[in-house]
N, C-alpha and C positions, 0 to 999 in steps of 0.2 A: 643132201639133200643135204643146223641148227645151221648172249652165245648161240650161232649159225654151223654150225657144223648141218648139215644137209638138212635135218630137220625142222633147224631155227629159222632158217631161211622161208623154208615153205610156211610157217605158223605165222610170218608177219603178215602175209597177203591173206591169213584165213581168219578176219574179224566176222562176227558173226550176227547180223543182222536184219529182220525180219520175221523172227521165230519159225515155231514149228513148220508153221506154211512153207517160209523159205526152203527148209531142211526136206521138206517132202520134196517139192519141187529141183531141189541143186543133187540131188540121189545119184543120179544118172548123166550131171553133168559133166562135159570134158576135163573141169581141175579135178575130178572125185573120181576120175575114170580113170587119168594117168597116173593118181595114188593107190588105184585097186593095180593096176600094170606094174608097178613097181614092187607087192606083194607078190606077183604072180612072177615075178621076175626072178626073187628068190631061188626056188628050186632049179627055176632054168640056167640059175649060173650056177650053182652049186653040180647040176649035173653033168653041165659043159666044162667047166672045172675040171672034172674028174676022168674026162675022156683023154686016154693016152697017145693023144698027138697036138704037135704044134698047135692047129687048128681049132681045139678044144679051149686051150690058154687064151689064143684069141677073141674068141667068143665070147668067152666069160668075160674078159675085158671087156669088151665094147657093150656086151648086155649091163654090163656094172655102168658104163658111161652112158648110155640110154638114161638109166634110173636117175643118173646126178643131172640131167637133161630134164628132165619129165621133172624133177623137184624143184627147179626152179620155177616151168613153163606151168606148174597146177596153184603156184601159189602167185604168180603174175597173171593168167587169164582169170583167176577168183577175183582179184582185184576190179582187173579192165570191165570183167563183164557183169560185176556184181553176183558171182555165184560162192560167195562164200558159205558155209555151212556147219553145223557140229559135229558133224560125219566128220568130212574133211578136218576139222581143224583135229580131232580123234584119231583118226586112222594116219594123217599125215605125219608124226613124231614116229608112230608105230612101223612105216615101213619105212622112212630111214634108217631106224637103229636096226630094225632087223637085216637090213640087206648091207649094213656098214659091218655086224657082227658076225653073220654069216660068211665073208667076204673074209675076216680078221681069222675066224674058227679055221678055216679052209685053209688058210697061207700058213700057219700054224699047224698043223695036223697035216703038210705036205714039206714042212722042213725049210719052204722058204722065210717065213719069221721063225726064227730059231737062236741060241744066248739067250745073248742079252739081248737081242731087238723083242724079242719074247714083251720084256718090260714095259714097250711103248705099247703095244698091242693091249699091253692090262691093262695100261694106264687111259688109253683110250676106252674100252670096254665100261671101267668103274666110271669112270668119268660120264657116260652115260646113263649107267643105274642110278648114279648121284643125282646128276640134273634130273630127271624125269621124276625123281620124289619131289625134290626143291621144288619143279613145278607145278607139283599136283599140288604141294603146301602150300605153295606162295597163287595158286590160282583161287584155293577154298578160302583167301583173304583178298581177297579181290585185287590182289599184288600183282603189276605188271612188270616184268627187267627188260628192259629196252636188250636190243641184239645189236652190239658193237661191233665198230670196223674191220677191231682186230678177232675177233669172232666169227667173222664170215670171209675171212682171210685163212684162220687156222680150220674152217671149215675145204674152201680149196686148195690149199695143202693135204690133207686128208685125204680126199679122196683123189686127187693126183698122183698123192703116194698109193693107194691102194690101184689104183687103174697101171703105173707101173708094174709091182709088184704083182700084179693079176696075169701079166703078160709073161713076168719071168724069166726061165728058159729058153720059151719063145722068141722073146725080147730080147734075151744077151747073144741071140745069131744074127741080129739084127745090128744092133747097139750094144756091143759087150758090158756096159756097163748099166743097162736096161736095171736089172735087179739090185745093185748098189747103189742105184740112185735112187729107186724107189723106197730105202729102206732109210737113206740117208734124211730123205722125208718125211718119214713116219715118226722121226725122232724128232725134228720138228715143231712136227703136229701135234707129239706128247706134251712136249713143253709146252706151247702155247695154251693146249687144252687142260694142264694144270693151273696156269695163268687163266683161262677165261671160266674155268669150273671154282677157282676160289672168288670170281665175281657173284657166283648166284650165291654161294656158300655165306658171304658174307651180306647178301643183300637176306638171306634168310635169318640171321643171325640179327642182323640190325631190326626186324620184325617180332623175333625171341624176344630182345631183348633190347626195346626201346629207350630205357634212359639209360643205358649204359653208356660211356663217352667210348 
């Protein structure tokens, strides 16, 4: 699903328009329906995960690749059909990070992110805590940061590497290098996302601290 790492993405199609009315009415709409599926998707890869066969690993992949599917498709049908809403633009940051850290906890805590790839994984994770404050700050000022190219780049990287790495074991009977390359990505995706999280950093900073040159 965001800076576009999975969530930023879905928050530019969810401008919000029409007020409370709107907000009653878009409740139950398709883009607010496939951002509640994506919460509910959570435990379901976490528990498919966790089942000790092939076919478990696969599952959780492909329910992880549903979700980054359904992030794009709730913040484009809001757009086309006019159902944007405060639900949605709320709840839609909320199940991206939870189903990107959910997804990070688990590959960690089964040995597949382990060292040093461990590092990208934090750096991914903080990097989330970050932005979501920055956001909240830079929204109570009516501050918007545009979602850049290389934001929604290092956003599908991201989760490419995680749908790799989801696969795993599974994956390197397939493609022996299934899990090396997923992790190969992840580092990546670190980098970039210290690159595109020192953009909000500093657009918050330039708001701090307006006539500083």
């Amino acid at each position: 699903m965001s800076d576009h790492d999975m969530s930023e993405q879905g928050l530019a199609g969810r401008g919000v328009p029409g007020g409370h009315n709107a907000d009653r009415r878009h409740y139950s709409s398709l883009p607010n329906i496939l951002t509640y599926g994506r919460i509910v998707a959570v435990p379901a890869m976490v528990a498919c995960f966790f089942i000790e066969a092939d076919w478990g690993r696969w599952l959780a992949m492909w329910i992880f690749i549903a979700a980054g599917v359904s992030d794009f498709l709730d913040g484009y049908l809001a757009r086309a059909w006019q159902q944007q809403s405060k639900l949605g633009q709320m709840l839609d940051p909320i199940a991206d990070k939870l189903i990107v850290a959910a997804a990070l906890l688990m590959l960690a805590a089964n040995g597949t992110i382990a060292g040093w790839s461990l590092w990208a994984g934090v750096i991914i994770l903080s990097r989330e805590i970050l932005v979501s404050g920055l956001r909240e700050f830079l929204g109570g000022l009516s501050v918007s940061v545009p979602v850049t190219n290389l934001a929604k780049w290092k956003t599908v990287v991201q989760m490419v590497a995680i749908g790799f790495l989801l696969a795993g074991p599974a994956g390197d009977k397939v493609w022996s290098y299934t899990t090396n390359f997923g992790l190969t990505l992840l580092w990546i995706a670190a980098i970039l996302t210290l690159y595109t999280g020192y953009d909000y950093l500093r657009a918050t900073l330039r708001h701090l601290m307006p006539d500083e040159k």
